[in-house]
C-alpha positions as CSV (number, residue, x, y, z in Angstrom):
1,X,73.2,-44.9,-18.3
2,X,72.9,-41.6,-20.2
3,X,69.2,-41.4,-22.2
4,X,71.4,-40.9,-25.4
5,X,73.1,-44.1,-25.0
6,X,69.7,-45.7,-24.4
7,X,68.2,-44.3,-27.2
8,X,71.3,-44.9,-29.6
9,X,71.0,-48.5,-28.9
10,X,67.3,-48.8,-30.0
11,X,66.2,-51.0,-33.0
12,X,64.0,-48.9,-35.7
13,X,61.0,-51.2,-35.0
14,X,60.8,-50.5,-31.4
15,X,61.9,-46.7,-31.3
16,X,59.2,-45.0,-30.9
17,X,57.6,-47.1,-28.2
18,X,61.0,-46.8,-26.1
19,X,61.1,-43.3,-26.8
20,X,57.4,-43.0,-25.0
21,X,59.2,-45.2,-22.5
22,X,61.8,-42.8,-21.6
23,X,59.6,-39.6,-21.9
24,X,57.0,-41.1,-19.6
25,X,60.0,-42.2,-16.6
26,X,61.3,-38.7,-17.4
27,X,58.0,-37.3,-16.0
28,X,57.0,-39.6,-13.5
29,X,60.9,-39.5,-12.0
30,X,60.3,-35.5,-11.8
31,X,63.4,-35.1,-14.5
32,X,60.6,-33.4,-16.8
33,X,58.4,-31.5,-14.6
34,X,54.4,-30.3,-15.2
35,X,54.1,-27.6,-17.5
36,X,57.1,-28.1,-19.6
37,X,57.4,-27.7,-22.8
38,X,58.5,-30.9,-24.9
39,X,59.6,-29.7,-28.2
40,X,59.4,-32.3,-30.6
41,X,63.0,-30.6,-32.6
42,X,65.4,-30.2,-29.5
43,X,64.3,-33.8,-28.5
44,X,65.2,-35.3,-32.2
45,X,68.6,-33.6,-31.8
46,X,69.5,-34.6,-28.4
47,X,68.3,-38.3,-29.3
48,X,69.9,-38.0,-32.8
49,X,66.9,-40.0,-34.0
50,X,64.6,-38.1,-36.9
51,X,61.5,-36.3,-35.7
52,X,59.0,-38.6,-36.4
53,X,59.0,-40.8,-33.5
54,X,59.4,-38.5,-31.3
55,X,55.8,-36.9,-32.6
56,X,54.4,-40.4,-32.5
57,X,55.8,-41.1,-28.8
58,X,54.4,-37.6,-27.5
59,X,51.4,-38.4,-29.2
60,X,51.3,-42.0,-27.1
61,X,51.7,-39.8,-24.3
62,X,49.3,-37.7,-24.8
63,X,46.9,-40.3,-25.2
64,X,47.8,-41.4,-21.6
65,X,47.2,-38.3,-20.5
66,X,50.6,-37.2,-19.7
67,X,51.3,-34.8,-22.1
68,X,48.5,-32.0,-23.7
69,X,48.8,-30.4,-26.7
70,X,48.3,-26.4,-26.4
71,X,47.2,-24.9,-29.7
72,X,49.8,-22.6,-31.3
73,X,52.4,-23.4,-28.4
74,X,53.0,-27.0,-28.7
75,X,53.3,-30.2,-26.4
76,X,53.5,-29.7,-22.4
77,X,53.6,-32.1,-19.4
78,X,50.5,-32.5,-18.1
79,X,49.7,-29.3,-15.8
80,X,46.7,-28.6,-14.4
81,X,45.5,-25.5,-12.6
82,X,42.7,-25.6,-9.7
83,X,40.3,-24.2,-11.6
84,X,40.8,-27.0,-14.0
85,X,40.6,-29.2,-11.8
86,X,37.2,-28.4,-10.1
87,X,35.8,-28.2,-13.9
88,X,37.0,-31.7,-15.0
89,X,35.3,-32.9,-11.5
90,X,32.6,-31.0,-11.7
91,X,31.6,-33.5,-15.0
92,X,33.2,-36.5,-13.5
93,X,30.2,-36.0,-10.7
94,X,27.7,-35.8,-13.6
95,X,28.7,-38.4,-15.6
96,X,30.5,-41.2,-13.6
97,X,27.2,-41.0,-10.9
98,X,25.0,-42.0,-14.3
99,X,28.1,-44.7,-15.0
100,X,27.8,-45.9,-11.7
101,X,23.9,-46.1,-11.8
102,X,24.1,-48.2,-15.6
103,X,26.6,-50.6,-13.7
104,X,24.4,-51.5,-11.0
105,X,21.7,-51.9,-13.7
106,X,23.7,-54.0,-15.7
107,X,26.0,-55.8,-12.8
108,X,27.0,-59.5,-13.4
109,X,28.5,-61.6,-11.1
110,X,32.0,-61.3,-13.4
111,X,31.5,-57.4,-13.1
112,X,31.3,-57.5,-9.1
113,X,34.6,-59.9,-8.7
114,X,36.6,-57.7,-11.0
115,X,35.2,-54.7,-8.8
116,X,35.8,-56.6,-5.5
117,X,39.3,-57.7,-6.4
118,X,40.2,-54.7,-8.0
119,X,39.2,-53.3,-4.4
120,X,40.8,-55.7,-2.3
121,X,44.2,-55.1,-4.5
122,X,44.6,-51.2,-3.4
123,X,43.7,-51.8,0.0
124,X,46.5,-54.2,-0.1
125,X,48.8,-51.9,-1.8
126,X,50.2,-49.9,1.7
127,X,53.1,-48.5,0.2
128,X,53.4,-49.5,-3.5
129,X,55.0,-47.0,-6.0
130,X,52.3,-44.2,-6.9
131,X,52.1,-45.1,-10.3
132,X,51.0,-48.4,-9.4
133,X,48.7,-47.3,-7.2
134,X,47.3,-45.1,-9.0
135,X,47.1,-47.5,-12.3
136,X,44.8,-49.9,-10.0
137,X,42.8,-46.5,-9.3
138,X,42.0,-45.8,-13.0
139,X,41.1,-50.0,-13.8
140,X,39.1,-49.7,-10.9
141,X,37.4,-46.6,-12.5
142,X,37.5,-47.7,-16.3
143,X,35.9,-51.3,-15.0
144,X,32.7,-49.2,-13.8
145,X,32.7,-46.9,-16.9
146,X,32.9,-50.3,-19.3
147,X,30.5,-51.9,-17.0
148,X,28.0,-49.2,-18.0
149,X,27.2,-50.1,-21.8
150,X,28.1,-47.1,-23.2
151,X,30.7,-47.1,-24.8
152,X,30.6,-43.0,-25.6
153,X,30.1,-42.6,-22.1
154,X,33.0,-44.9,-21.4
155,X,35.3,-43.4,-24.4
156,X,34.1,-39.6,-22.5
157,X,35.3,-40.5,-19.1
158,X,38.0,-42.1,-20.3
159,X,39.4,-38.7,-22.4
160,X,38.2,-36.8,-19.8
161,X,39.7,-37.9,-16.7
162,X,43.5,-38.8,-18.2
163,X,44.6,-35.4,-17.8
164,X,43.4,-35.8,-14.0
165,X,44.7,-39.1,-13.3
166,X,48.3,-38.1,-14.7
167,X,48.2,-34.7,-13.0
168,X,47.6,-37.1,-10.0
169,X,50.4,-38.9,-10.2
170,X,53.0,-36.2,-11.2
171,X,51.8,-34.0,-8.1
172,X,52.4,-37.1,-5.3
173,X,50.4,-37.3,-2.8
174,X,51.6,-38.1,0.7
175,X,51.2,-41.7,1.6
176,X,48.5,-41.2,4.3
177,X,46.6,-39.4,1.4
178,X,47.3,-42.1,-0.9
179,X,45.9,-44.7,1.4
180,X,42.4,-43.0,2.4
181,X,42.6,-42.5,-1.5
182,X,42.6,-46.6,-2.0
183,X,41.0,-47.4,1.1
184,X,38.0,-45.2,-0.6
185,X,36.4,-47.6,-3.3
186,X,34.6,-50.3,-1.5
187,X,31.5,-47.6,-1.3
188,X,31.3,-48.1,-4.9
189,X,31.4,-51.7,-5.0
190,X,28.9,-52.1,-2.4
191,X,26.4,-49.3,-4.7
192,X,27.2,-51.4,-8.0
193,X,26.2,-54.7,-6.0
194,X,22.9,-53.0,-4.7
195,X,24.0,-52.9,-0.8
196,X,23.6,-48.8,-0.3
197,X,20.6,-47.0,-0.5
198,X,22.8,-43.6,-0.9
199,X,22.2,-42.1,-4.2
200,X,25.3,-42.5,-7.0
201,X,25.8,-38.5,-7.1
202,X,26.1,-38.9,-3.1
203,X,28.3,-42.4,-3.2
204,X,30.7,-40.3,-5.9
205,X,30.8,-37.0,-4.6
206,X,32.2,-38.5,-1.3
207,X,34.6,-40.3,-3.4
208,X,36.3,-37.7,-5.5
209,X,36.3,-34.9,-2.9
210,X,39.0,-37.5,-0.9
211,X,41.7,-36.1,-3.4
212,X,40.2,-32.9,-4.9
213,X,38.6,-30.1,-2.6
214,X,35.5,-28.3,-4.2
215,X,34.9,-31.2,-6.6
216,X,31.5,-29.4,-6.5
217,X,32.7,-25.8,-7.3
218,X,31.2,-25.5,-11.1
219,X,28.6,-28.3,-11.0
220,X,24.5,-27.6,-10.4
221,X,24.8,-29.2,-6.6
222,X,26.3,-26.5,-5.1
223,X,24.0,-24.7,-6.3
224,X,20.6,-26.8,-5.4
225,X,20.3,-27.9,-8.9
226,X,17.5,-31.0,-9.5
């Protein structure tokens, strides 16, 4: 069915959640691709609906990470370059090692379980769709950054790494990738539970460097830093 004739069928009370719906199957189905522009006008007339869902749905989406908002140019699909990349994962190393050090500080038994099941769910997940996959990735992740106490620390990673996540997604990795990528978080539960006596900068730099190369490119390590 068209996307006019799904939108033309939607009730005012639900139209701007369907609307971030459709934009966000658009992306992930490759029909909107990264780095295109999504102008909130030409969408209202296409849809026929007034403009103001469509701004609150792109904002929705840019909460998720999905779409970015470039000053004085407007709304895009999520589109990183490499150098943006290394940048985001260059804090990520900073401030998901101290995230990962608060969780084993602060670890309960109901922490560890979520964290063990979490784990045993991707390794499980040979051949799910990637934005499954990829959404037991980021509760993996979020359950470690909650786990830490901070909640600005938490609310940080969280803002930070939704660009990257989404970016993730949208490029599709191959499904060998995608496995190592799953297979890769039972270092972290066994750091969080206190069985490795590898540092949390070592235990996360080995994690993210499975998907991004240079993860290390603009951060202190590379360059001996204390």
């Amino acid at each position: 069915m068209p996307i006019e004739s799904l939108v033309a069928d939607l009730k005012p009370t639900t139209l701007r959640e369907d609307i971030a719906t459709l934009l966000t199957e658009a992306i992930l189905t490759g029909k909107l691709k990264p780095g295109d522009r999504l102008n909130e006008s030409a969408l209202a007339r296409q849809w026929q609906v007034s403009r103001a869902p469509i701004r609150e749905a792109l904002q929705q989406l840019e909460e998720r990470g999905l779409v970015v908002n470039r000053p004085r140019r407007g709304m895009f699909v999520v589109s990183l370059d490499e150098e943006e990349v290394q940048k985001i994962n260059s804090l990520r190393l900073v401030l998901e090692a101290e995230a990962l050090r608060l969780c084993r500080a602060r670890a309960t038994p109901q922490i560890l379980r979520r964290l063990q099941q979490l784990a045993d769910r991707m390794e499980r997940a040979s051949g799910s769709p990637a934005v499954e996959a990829t959404q037991l990735d980021l509760e993996f992740h979020r359950t470690i950054w909650a786990g830490s106490g901070n909640e600005y620390l938490e609310r940080t990673l969280a803002g930070l790494t939704a660009p990257l996540f989404a970016y993730a997604l949208l490029t599709k990795p191959k499904a060998e990738k995608m496995r190592m990528i799953l297979d890769s978080h039972r270092p972290l539960v066994d750091y969080v539970a206190g069985k490795l006596k590898r540092s949390a900068d070592d235990v996360i730099f080995d994690h993210i460097r499975l998907r991004w190369s240079e993860p290390d490119r603009f951060a202190s390590r590379r360059l001996g830093g204390e």
